[in-house]
N, C-alpha and C positions, 0 to 999 in steps of 0.2 A: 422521411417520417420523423417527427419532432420528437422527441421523448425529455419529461419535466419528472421530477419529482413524483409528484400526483399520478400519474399512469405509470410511471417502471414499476410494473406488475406487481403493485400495493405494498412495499417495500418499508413497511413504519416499522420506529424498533418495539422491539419486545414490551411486551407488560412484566416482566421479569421482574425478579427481587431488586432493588438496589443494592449495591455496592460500595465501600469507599472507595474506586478507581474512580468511579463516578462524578466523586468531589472535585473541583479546585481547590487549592488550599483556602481560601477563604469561606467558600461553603464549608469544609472539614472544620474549620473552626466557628463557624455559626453554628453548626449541627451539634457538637461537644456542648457548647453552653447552651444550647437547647435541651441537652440532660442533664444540664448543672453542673459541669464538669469546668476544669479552666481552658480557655482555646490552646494554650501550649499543647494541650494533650494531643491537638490535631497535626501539632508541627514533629511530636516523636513518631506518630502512626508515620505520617506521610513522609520523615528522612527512612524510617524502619522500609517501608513500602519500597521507596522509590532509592533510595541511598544502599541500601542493602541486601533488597532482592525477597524481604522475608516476605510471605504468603501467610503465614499463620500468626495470630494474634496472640498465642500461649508462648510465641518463638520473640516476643518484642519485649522482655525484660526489665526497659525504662519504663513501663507503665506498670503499677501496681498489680496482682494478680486478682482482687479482687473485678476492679476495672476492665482486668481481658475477658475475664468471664459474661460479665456484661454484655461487652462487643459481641461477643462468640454469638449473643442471643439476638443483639438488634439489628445486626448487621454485618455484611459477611465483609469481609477483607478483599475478596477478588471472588466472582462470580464464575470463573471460569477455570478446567481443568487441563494439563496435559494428557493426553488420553494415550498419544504416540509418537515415538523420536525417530527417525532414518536420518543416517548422515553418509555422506557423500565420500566420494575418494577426494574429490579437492579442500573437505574441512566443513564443507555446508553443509546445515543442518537444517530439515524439515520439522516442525511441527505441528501434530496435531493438536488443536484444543476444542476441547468439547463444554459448551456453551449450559446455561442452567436451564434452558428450554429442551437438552437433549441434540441442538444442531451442532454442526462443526466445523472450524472453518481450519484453513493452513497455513502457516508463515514460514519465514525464511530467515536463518541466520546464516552470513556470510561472515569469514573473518578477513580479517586484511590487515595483517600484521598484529600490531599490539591493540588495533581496532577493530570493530564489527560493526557493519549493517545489518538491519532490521528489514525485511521484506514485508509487509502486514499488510493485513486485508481489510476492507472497511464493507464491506456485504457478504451474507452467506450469498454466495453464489455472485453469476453477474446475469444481468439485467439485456445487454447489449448483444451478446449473441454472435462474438465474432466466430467466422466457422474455421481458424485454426486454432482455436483458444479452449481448453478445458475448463475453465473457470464457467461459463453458462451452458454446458452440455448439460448438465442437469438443474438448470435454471436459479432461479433465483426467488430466495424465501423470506428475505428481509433486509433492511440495515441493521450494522453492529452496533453498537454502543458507544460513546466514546470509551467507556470504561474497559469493553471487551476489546478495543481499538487498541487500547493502552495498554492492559495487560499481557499481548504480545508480544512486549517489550519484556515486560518484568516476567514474564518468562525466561526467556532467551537469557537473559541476565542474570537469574536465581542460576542459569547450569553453567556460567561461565563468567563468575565472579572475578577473573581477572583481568575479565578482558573487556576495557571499555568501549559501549556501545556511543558512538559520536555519529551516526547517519541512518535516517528512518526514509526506508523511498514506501508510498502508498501505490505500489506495483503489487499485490498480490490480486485475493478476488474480489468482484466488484469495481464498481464506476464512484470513484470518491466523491463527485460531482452532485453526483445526484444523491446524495449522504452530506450535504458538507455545514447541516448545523452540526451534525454528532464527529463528522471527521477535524471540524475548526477548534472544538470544541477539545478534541483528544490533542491536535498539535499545541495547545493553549498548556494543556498537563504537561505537554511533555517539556517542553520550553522551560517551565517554571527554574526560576535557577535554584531553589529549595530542593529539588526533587531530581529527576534525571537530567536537566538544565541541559538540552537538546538544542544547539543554537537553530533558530528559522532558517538559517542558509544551509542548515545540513540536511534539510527536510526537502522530500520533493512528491510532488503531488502528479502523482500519470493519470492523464483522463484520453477519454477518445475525443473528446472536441467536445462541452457544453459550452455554446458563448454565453450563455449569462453563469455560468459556474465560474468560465474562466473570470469574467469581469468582476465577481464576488469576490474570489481569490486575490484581484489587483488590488480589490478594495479595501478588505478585510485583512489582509496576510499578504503585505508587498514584496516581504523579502522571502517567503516561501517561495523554491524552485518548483519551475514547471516542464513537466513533458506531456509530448503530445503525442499516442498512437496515432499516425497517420496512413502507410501502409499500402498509400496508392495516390500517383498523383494526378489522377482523372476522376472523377465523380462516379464515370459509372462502374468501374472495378471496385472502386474502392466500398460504393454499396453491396457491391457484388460479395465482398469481403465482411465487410460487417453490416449484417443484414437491418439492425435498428441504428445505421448512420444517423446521428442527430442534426446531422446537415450539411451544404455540400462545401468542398473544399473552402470556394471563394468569401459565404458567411467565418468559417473557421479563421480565416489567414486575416479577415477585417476584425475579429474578436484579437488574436492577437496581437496584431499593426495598434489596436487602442492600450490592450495588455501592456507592452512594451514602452509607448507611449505614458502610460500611468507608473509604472515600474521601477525604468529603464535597466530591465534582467531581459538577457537573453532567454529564447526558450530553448528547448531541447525538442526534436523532433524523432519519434523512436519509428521504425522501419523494418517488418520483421520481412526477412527475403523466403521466398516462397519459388523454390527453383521450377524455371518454365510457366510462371505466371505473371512476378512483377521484380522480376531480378538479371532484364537485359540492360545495355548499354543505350538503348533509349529512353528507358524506365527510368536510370537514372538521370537522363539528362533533362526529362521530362519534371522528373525530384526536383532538381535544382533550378530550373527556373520557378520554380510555384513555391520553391522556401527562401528564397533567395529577395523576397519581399519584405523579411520581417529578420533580426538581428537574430543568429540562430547559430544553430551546430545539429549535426545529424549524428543519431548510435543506430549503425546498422545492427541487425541481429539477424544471424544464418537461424532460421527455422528451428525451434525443438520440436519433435517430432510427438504428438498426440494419437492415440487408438482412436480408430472411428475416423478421424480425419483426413482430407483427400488431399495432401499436399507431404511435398517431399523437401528436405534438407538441400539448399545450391551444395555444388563442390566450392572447398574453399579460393579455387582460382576463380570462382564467379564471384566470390564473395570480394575479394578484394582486387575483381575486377570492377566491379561497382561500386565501390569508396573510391578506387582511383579515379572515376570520373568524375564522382561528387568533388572532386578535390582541384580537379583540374579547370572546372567550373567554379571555383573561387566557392565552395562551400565547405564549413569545418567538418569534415564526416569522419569517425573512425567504426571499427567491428567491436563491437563489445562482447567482450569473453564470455563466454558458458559456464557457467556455474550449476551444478547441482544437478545435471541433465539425469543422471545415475540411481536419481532415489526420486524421478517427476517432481521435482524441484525448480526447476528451470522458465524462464520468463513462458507463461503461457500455459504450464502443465498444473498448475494448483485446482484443486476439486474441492467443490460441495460435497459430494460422497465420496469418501475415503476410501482411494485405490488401490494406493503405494503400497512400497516394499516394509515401509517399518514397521520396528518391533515395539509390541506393547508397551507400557511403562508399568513399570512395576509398583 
């Protein structure tokens, strides 16, 4: 089943207010002298924004108080609220934010030392429908915004002003792919070296396979990192898996073979083990011959475990019985850590209807 744009189940964004998250810095500065203001005044919003973490327009000082009042009327600062925080015993932190249309979506701040990643979503919901995945159990109601995109950032960042955010992965809900004017558009803000100056190699984009997404991405965004849910290395599990597969393996692995070819960046191939379905020692070896085509590294990931879902967590000696083969067959594979499993945080548990354990925001 082919799934574009135009059919993931009418997925346009919002007719929503605008925003300045919205802006690039140069639209911010066309938009200011279009009220007759001088464009500097775009470049104090946008370090105040993006440099500082502030959210409110009466909280940005360098701008005249007359001036913020203005703002406050024409235009909001960020469109979007924290609605709820759960944090994890390992330091991850989920957020809720609730959208001006009333939707919601979830991200993820992970720390890693003096650093943090950014888990963000680029759809309310997803569209795809894999059946161990939370993210389209209750389907999907739109694309984000770039501004909403981006904003999840300057969230995470307003609560943890010390700690610099240097790695955004578009693993939360949703298929970036099929969002990727508003998703190219949000990694274009975050880059900007004025603003959160997010280098492109710190970014990585997880899609379940669209070849001509991928091939935009080569084209548009070279040095953005890619992964790829893959999940199964035969076609018909792997539909069996993700019930709106956009196509079968051998299309996928010719999109990347050109990917890499236009690039030359390794992909990343993600692999969630699904104990007694796609996590024996011929699974894997099945793996490695079908990735073993294109310059690659494999991140295993032992199942988080979803309500509703029919599948079970491997034991870790399956788990890293199965790297070991991917290994042994000459392909780079490691187990990537669990982060956030504690508060449905974890690769695969993010929701469109908010389930979790956290607490309000006050």
């Amino acid at each position: 089943m082919s799934i574009t744009t135009s059919t993931a189940a009418n997925v346009s964004a919002p007719e929503a207010p605008r925003a300045f998250t919205e802006f690039t810095l140069a639209e911010a500065r066309a938009w200011c002298t279009s009220q007759g203001w001088p464009a500097y005044r775009a470049d104090q919003l946008w370090q105040a924004l993006y440099r500082h973490a502030i959210t409110d327009y009466q909280a940005i000082t360098a701008v005249p108080a007359p001036l913020r009042a203005q703002l406050v009327t024409l235009l909001p600062l960020c469109s979007s609220a924290v609605s709820a925080v759960a944090t994890s015993a390992d330091g991850s932190e989920k957020r809720v934010l609730k959208l001006a249309d009333g939707e919601t979506v979830e991200s993820v701040w992970i720390p890693m030392g003096a650093h943090a990643t950014v888990c963000v979503s680029s759809q309310v919901g997803c569209p795809i429908g894999c059946r161990f995945c939370a993210s389209g159990m209750d389907g999907v109601a739109r694309n984000l915004t770039a501004g909403e995109i981006v904003e999840q950032i300057v969230h995470a960042a307003r609560a943890h002003p010390r700690c610099e955010i240097n790695n955004v992965v578009f693993m939360g809900m949703g298929e970036p792919l099929l969002n990727w004017a508003q998703v190219a558009r949000a990694i274009r803000i975050m880059n900007d070296p004025h603003g959160l100056c997010i280098g492109m190699r710190r970014i990585t984009v997880s899609t379940v396979g669209i070849p001509r997404g991928i091939l935009r991405l080569a084209e548009e965004l070279p040095q953005v990192n890619l992964a790829v849910s893959l999940h199964a290395a035969d076609d018909a599990l792997r539909r069996r898996l993700i019930p709106r597969c956009p196509c079968s393996n051998e299309e996928l692995l010719q999109a990347l073979r050109t990917y890499y070819a236009l690039t030359r960046r390794r992909v990343t191939f993600e692999y969630v083990l699904l104990h007694e379905v796609n996590d024996r020692v011929q699974d894997a070896r099945r793996l490695a011959a079908l990735v073993k085509t294109v310059p690659c590294k494999v991140n295993v990931i032992a199942y988080n475990e979803v309500p509703g879902a029919p599948f079970r967590t491997p034991p870790a000696r399956v788990v890293h019985a199965f790297v070991e083969e991917l290994c042994a067959r000459h392909v780079t594979a490691v187990a990537r850590r669990r982060k956030g499993g504690d508060i449905a945080a974890a690769c695969g548990q993010l929701r469109r209807t908010f389930h979790s354990v956290a607490m309000p925001v006050a």
